[in-house]
C-alpha positions, 0 to 999 in steps of 0.5 A, spaced: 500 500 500 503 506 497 503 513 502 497 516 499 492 510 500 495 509 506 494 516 508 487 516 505 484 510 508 487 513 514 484 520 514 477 516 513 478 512 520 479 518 524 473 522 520 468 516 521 470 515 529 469 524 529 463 523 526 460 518 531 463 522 537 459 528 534 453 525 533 454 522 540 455 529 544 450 532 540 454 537 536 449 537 529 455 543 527 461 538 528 457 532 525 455 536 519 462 538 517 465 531 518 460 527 514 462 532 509 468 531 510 468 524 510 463 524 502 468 528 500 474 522 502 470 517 499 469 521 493 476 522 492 478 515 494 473 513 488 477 517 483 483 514 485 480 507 485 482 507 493 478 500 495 475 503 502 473 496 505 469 494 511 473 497 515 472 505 512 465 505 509 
């Protein structure tokens, strides 16, 4: 696995468990910036033909 899918299937763990933190604190705010972020993640891993696996969907 090279640096960027490394990096990339990395960035979508950390979005995902700061995802469920916000929604479990209830910070509606925080929860819609990191599901952006992580739509934003996922799309770029289909462009670049990232396999996200069970682990990161």
């Amino acid at each position: 696995m090279d640096a960027f899918t490394a990096g990339l299937l990395q960035r979508i763990r950390t979005a995902q468990t700061d995802l469920t933190r916000a929604r479990e604190t209830g910070d509606d705010f925080l929860a819609d910036v990191e599901q952006a972020e992580l739509e934003d993640l996922h799309r770029l891993a289909a462009e670049h033909g990232v396999e996200i696996g069970a682990t990161c969907a």
